[in-house]
C-alpha positions as CSV (number, residue, x, y, z in Angstrom):
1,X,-5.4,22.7,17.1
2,X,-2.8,24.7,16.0
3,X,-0.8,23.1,12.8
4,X,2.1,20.2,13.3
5,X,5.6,21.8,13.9
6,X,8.1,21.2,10.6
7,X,11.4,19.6,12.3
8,X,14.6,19.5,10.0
9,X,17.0,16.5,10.8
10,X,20.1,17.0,10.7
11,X,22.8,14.5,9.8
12,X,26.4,15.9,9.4
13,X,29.7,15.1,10.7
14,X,29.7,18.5,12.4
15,X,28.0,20.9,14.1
16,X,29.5,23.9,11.6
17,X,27.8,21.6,9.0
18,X,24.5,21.2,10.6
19,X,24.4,24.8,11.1
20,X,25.1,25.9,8.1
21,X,22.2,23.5,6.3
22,X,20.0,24.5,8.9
23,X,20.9,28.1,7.6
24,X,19.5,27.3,4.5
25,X,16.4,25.7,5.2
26,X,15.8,28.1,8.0
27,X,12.1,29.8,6.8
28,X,10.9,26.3,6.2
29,X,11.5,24.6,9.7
30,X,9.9,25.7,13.2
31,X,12.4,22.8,15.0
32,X,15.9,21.3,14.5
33,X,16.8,17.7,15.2
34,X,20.6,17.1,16.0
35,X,21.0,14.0,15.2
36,X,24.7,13.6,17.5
37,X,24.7,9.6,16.7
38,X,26.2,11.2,13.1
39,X,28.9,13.3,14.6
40,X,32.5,12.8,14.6
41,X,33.8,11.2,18.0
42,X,35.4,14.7,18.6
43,X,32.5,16.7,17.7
44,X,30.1,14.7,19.6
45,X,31.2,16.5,23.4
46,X,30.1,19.8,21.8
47,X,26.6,19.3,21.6
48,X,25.8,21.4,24.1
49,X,26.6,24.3,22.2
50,X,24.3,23.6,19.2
51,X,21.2,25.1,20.6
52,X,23.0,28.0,20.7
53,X,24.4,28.1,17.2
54,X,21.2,27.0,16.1
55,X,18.6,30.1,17.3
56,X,15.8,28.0,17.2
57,X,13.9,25.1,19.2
58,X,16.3,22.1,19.2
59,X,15.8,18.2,19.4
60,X,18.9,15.9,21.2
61,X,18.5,12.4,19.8
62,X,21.8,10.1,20.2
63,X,20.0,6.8,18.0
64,X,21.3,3.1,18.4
65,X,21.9,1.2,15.4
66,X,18.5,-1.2,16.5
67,X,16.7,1.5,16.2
68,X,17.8,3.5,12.8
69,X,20.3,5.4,14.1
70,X,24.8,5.4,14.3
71,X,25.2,4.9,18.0
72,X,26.9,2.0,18.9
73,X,29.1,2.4,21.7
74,X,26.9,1.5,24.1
75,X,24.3,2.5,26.6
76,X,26.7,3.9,29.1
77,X,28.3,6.1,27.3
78,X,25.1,7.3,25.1
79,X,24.1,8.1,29.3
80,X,27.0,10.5,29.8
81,X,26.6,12.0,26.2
82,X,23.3,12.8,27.5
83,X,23.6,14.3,30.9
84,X,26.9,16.1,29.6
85,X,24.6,18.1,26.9
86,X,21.5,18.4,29.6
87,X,24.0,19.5,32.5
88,X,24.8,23.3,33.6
89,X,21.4,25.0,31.6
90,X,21.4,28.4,31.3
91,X,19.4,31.0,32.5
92,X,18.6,32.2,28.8
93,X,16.2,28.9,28.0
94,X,16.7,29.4,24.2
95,X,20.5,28.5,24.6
96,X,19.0,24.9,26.1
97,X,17.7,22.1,24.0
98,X,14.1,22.3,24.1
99,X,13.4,18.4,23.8
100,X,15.1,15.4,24.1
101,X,14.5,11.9,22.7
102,X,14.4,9.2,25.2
103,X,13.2,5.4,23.6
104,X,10.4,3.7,25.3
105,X,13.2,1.0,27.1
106,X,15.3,4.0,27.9
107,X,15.2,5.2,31.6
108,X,17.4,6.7,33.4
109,X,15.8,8.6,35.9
110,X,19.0,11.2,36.6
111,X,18.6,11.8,32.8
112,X,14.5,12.0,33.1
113,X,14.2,13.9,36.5
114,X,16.9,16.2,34.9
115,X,15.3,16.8,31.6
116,X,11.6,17.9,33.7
117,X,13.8,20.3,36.0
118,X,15.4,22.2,33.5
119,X,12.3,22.5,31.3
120,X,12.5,20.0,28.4
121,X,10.3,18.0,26.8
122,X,10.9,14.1,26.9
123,X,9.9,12.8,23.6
124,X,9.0,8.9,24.5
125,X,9.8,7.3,21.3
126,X,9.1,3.7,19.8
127,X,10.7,2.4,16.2
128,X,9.9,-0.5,14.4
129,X,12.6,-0.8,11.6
130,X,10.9,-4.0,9.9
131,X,7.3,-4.5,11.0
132,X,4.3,-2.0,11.7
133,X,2.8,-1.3,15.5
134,X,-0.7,-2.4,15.6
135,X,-3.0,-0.9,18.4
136,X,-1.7,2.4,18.3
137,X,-3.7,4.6,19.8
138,X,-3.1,2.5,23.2
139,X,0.7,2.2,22.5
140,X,0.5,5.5,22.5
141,X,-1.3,6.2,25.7
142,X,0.9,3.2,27.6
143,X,4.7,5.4,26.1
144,X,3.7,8.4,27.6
145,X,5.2,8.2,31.4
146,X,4.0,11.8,32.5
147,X,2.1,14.1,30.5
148,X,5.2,16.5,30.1
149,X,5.7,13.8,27.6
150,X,5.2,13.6,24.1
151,X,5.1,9.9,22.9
152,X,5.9,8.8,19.2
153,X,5.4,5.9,17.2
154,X,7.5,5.1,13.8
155,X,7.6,1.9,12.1
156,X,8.2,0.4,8.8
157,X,5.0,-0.8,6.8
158,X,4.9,-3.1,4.3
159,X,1.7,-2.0,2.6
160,X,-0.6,1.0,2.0
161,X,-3.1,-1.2,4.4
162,X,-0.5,-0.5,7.7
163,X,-0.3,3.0,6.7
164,X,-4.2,3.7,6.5
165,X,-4.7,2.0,9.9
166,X,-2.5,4.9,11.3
167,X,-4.9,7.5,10.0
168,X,-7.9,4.7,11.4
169,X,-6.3,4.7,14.8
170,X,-5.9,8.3,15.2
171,X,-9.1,9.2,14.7
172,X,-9.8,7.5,18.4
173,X,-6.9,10.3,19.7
174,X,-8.3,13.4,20.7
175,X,-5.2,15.8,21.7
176,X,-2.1,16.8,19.5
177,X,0.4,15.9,21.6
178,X,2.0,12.8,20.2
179,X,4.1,11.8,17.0
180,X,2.5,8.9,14.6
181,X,5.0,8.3,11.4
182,X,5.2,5.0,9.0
183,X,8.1,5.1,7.6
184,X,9.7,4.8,3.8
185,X,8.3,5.6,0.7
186,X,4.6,4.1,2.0
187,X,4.7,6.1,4.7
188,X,5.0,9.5,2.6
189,X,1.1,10.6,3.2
190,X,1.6,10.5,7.2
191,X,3.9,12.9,6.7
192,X,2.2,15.2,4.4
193,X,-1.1,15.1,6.1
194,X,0.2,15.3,9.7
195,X,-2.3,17.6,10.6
196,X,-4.9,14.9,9.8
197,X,-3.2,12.3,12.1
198,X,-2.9,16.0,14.8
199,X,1.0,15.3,15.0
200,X,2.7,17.8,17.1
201,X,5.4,17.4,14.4
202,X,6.7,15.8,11.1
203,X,10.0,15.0,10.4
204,X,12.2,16.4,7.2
205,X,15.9,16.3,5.9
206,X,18.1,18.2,3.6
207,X,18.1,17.3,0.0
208,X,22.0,17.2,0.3
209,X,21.3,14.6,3.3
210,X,18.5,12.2,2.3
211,X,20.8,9.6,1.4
212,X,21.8,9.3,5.3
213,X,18.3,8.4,6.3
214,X,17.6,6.4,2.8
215,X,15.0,4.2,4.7
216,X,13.1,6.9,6.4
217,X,11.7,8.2,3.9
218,X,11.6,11.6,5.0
219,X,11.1,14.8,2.2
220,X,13.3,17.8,1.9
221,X,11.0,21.4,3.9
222,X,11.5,22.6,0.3
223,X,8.9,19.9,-1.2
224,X,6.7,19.5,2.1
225,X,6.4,23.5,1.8
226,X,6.3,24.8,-1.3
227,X,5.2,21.5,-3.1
228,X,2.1,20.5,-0.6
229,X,1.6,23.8,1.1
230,X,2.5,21.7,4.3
231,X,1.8,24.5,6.4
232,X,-1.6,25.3,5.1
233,X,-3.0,21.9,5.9
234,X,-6.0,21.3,8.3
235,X,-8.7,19.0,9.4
236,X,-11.0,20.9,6.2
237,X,-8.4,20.5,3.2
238,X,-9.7,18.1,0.4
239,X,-7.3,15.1,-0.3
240,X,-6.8,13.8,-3.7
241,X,-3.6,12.1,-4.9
242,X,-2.6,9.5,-7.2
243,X,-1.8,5.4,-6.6
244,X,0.2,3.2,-8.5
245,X,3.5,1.0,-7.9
246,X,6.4,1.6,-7.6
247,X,5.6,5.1,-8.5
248,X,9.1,6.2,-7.3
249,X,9.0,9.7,-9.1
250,X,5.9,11.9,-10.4
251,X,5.4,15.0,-11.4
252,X,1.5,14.9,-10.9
253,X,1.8,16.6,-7.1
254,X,3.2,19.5,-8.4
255,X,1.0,20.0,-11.3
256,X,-2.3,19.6,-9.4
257,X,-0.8,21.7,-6.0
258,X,0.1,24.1,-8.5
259,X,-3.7,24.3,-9.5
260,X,-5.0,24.6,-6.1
261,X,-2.4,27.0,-5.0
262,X,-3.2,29.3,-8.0
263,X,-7.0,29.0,-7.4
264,X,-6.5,29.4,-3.8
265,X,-7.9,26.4,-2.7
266,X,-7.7,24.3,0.7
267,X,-6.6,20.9,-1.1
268,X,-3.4,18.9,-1.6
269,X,-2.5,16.2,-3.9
270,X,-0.9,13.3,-2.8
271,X,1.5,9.8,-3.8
272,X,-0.3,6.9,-2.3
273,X,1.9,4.2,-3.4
274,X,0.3,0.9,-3.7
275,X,0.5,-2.4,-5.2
276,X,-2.5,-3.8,-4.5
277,X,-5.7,-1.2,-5.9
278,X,-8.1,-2.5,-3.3
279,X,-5.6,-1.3,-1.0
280,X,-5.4,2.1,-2.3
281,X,-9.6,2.6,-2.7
282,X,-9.7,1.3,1.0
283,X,-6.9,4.3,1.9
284,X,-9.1,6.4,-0.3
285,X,-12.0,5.7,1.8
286,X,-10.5,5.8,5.1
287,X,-8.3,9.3,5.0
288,X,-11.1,10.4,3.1
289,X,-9.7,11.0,-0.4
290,X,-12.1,12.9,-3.3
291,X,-10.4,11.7,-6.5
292,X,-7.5,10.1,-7.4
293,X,-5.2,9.4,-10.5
294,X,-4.7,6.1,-11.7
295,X,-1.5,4.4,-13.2
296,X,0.7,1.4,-14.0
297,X,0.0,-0.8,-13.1
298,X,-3.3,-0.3,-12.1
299,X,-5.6,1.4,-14.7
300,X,-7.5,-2.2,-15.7
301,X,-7.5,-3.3,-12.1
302,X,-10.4,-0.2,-11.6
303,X,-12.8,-1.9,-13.6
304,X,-13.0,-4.9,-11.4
305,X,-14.3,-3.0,-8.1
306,X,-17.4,-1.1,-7.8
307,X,-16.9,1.7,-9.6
308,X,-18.9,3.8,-12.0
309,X,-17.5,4.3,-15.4
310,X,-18.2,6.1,-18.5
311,X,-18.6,4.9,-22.0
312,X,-14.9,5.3,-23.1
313,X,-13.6,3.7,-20.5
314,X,-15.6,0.9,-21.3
315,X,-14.6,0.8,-25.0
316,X,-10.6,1.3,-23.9
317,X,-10.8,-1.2,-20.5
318,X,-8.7,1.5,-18.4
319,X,-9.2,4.3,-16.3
320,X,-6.6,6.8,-14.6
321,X,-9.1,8.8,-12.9
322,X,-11.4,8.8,-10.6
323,X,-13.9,11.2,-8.4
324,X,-16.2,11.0,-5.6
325,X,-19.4,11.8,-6.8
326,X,-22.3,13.5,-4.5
327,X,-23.2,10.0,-3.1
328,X,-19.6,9.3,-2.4
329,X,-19.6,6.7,-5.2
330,X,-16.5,6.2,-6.8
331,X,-16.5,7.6,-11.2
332,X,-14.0,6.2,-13.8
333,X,-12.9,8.3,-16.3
334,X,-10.1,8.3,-18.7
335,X,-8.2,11.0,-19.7
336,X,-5.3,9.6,-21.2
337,X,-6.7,10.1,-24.2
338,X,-7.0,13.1,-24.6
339,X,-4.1,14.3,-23.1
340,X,-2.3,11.8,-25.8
341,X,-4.0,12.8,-28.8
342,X,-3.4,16.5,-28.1
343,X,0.5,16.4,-27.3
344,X,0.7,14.1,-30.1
345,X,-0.5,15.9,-32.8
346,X,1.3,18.7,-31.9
347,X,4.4,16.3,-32.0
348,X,3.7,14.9,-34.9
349,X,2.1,18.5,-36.8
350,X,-0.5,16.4,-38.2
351,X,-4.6,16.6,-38.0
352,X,-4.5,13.0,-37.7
353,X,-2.5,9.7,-38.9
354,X,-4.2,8.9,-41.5
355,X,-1.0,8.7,-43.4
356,X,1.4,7.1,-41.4
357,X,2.0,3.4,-40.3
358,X,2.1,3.2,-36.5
359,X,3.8,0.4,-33.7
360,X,2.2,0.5,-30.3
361,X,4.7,-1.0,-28.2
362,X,2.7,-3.0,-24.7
363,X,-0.5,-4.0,-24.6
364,X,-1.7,-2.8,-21.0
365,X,-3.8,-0.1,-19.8
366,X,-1.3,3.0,-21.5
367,X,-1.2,1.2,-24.7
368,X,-4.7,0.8,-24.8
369,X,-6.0,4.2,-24.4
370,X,-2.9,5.0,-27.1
371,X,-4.7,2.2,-29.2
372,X,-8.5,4.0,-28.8
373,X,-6.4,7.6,-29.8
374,X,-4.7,5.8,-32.9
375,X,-7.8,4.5,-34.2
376,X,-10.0,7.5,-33.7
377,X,-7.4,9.7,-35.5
378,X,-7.6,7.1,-38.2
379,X,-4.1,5.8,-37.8
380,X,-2.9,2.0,-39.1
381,X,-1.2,0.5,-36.2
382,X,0.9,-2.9,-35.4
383,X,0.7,-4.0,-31.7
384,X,3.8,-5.4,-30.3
385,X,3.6,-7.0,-26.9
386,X,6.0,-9.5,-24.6
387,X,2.8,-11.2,-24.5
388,X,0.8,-12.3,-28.3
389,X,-2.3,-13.0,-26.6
390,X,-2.4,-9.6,-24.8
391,X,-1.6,-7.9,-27.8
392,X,-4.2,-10.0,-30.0
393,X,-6.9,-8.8,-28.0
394,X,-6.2,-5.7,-27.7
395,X,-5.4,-5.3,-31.6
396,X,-8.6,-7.1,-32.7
397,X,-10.7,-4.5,-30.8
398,X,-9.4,-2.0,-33.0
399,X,-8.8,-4.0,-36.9
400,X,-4.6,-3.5,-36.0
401,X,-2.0,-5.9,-36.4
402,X,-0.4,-7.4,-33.5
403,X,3.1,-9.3,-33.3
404,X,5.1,-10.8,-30.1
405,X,7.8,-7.8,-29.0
406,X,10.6,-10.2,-30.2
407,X,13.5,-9.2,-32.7
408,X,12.0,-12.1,-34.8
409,X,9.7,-9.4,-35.6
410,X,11.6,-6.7,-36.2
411,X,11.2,-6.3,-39.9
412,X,7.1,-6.0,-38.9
413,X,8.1,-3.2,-36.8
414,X,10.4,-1.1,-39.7
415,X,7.5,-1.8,-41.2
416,X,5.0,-0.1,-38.5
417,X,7.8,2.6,-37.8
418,X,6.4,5.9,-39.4
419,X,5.5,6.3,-35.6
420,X,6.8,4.2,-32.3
421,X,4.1,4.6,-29.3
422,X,6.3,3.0,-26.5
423,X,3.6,2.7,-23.8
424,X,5.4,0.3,-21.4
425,X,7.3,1.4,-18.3
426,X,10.7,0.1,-19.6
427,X,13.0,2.5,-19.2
428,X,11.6,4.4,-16.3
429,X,13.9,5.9,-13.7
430,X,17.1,4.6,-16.0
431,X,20.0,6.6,-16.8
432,X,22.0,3.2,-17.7
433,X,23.3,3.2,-21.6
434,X,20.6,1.7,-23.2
435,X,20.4,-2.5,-22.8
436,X,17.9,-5.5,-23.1
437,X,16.3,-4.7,-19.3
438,X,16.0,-0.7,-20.0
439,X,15.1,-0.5,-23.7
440,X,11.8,-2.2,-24.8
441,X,12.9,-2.4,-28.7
442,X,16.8,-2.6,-27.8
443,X,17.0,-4.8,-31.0
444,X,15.9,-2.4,-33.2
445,X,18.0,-0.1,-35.4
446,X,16.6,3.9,-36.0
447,X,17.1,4.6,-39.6
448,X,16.5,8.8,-38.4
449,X,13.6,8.9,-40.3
450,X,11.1,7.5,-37.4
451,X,8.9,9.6,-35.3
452,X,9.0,8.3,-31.4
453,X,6.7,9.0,-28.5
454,X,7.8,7.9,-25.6
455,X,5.1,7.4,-22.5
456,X,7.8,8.0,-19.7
457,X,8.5,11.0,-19.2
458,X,11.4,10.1,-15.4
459,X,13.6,10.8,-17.0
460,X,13.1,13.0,-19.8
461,X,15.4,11.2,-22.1
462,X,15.0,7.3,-21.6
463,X,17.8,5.2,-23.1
464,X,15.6,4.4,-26.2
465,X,14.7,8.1,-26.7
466,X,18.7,8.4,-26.2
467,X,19.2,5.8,-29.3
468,X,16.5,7.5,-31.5
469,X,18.3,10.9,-31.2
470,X,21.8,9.9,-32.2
471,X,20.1,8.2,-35.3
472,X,18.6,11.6,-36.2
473,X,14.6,10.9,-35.4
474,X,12.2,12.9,-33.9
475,X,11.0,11.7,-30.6
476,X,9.6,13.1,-27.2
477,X,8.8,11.9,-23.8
478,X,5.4,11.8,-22.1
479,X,5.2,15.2,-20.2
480,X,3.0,17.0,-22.5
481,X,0.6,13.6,-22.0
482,X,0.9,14.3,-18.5
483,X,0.0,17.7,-18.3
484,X,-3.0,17.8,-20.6
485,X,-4.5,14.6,-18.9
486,X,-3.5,16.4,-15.4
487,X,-5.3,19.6,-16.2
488,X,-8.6,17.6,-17.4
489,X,-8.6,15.6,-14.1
490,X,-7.7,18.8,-12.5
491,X,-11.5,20.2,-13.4
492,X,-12.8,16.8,-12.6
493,X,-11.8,17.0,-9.4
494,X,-12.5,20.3,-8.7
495,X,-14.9,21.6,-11.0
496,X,-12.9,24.7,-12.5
497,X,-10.4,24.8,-15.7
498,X,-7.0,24.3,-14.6
């Protein structure tokens, strides 16, 4: 089959502002969606002219509110803003919208009978804005009116469970001539691997317009090209990613893309946000995944499934990666530390920490690779957790201190503070002044003379990496972690140094 289309949606007030982003996106888009529910009232009895503007294959959708879209001025007048942009075609067909979106309780046969006669494709759509579509494959098949059609599903899961069964049911479809989408953040492999579902398209907006569709979840042509090779993709790449929840930003699919565009590989790396780990191994399993990262808050959860792991992981009680061996078992590794004792001592400039007092702020799977690093680099360490009995545990493994994260405990921590190792994800994604729900020591006053490593890395200066600087201490985020772990999973996964 030959690769899914790449559509860019397009959102503005006008059609001299969809034009001119479709201008910039142009080399990474085959189609263009007007989306005329968005236009201005004036603007919106000038559609017919977009194809024209647009020099390209062009998509007429007018969306009601119910289903996602700005239309609400009812179904009569959606009808003549449809036959007045379908009426009087041109000989030249590229002046003509090639498709039109018509949803599955939409039929007017003027409209329809008109469409066919002039040449366009109907697209036969069916959205679910708060539940997913079960039995796909025969919703499908039951859209579709004529084969001239092109029918398309898109619905809102709720978890990584509804979005695998869309890969399950399209494995029982045998042509490409249908559109399968979950929608939102969950929803962000069907777009990715639409060649694996055979879509005759996926869906994309401007960067400067996401925040029209925010529930969609669509990604910019920029990131679906250049970031996942989009257009490379086929029924023989390899799929690797990495789960976790929320895991609203990470820099792990352009790091390992990065390594399989550079050895010219057919693979692509993947988000496969999840909150429930059984969830994401039964994804894994289904779409056919070879390895996978690991994180919060799921890097102890591994060890409770059926999963091969190596010594260290064992001693630490966390994994962040895993790979598909020849039997198609699943292997734990971790590489966490590694990655951290590498960018740490070239943080810190030491051989080791044998001279310096360190506080390990969490107790869960980040803090206790950070924990395993500390002690083989013969560091003295204070554990401060939320929870004591987490942080007991996790401190008597390793003959450290441990103390409840409280600011009855703060003059514990000056005393632990040569170092701060704040492993938590407090902080992540905030770009709020530093407070008591975005700072895990917010009660604690830098003296300038502390050293602190910061896990998060989104964004590269958290609010307590903020208060750290403007008392004069050294501190850094978690990139250099995530690189160095990233290019060990990288061979992993692959075989070959990053």
């Amino acid at each position: 089959m030959s690769r899914p289309l790449v559509c860019l949606t397009l959102t503005g007030k006008t059609l001299q502002e969809d034009f001119e982003t479709l201008e910039k996106y142009r080399t990474y888009v085959d189609v263009a969606e007007l989306r005329a529910d968005f236009l201005e009232d004036d603007e919106k009895h000038l559609i017919k002219k977009f194809p024209e503007m647009a020099r390209m294959p062009c998509i007429l959708t007018i969306r009601r509110k119910i289903d996602g879209g700005m239309f609400m001025e009812g179904e009569a007048n959606r009808s003549v803003l449809f036959a007045r942009a379908l009426s009087f075609v041109d000989e030249d067909k590229s002046k003509n919208f090639a498709y039109v979106d018509f949803e599955d309780d939409f039929h007017v046969s003027s409209l329809q009978d008109a469409a066919l006669a002039y040449g366009l494709r109907i697209i036969r759509s069916l959205h679910s804005m708060d539940a997913p579509v079960l039995n796909l494959a025969e919703r499908l098949e039951k859209l579709r009116d004529s084969e001239f059609e092109i029918p398309k599903i898109a619905f809102m899961p709720r978890t990584l469970e509804d979005v695998r069964n869309v890969f399950e049911e399209a494995k029982k479809i045998k042509d490409s001539n249908h559109i399968l989408l979950a929608m939102g953040p969950l929803g962000t492999p069907t777009r990715i691997l639409s060649a694996k579902l055979k879509n005759f398209l996926t869906f994309t907006s401007a960067k400067e317009s996401l925040g029209n569709l925010p529930t969609l979840g669509h990604l910019d042509p920029v990131t679906l090209c250049e970031t996942y090779h989009f257009r490379s993709i086929n029924e023989e790449t390899s799929i690797y990613g990495i789960t976790g929840w929320p895991l609203v930003k990470t820099s792990s699919p352009e790091l390992h893309n990065g390594g399989y565009e550079k050895h010219k590989m057919n693979s692509v790396y993947i988000p496969m946000r999840s909150e429930s780990f059984s969830d994401a191994l039964n994804f894994a399993r289904t779409v056919g995944v070879k390895g996978m990262s690991v994180t919060i808050p799921h890097k102890e959860a591994v060890l409770s499934q059926s999963v091969n792991v190596d010594s260290r992981v064992r001693t630490i009680g966390a994994c962040n990666t895993l790979v598909k061996d020849e039997d198609g078992e699943w292997c734990g590794y971790n590489t966490d530390v590694s990655g951290f004792t590498r960018s740490l001592l070239e943080f810190t400039g030491t051989k080791n920490l044998s001279h310096l007092k360190v506080a390990i702020i969490g107790a869960g799977g980040a803090a206790k690779a950070v924990s395993y690093a500390v002690r083989e680099l013969k560091g003295k360490a204070c554990v401060f957790n939320r929870t004591l009995p987490k942080a007991r545990i996790l401190a008597e493994q390793y003959g450290f201190k441990y103390a409840a994260l409280t600011e009855d405990n703060v003059g514990l921590l000056k005393k632990y503070s040569d170092l701060i190792v704040q492993t938590t994800s407090v902080g992540m994604n905030s770009t709020d002044e530093p407070s008591e729900k975005n700072d895990p020591i917010f009660f604690y006053e830098f003296t300038g003379r502390e050293m602190l490593f910061d896990l998060v890395y989104v964004p590269s200066v958290t609010p307590v990496m903020s208060r750290a600087s403007k008392a004069g201490c050294r501190f850094c985020n978690g990139y250099e972690m995530l690189r160095y772990q990233g290019y060990e999973q990288f061979e992993l996964f692959t075989g070959k140094k990053y």
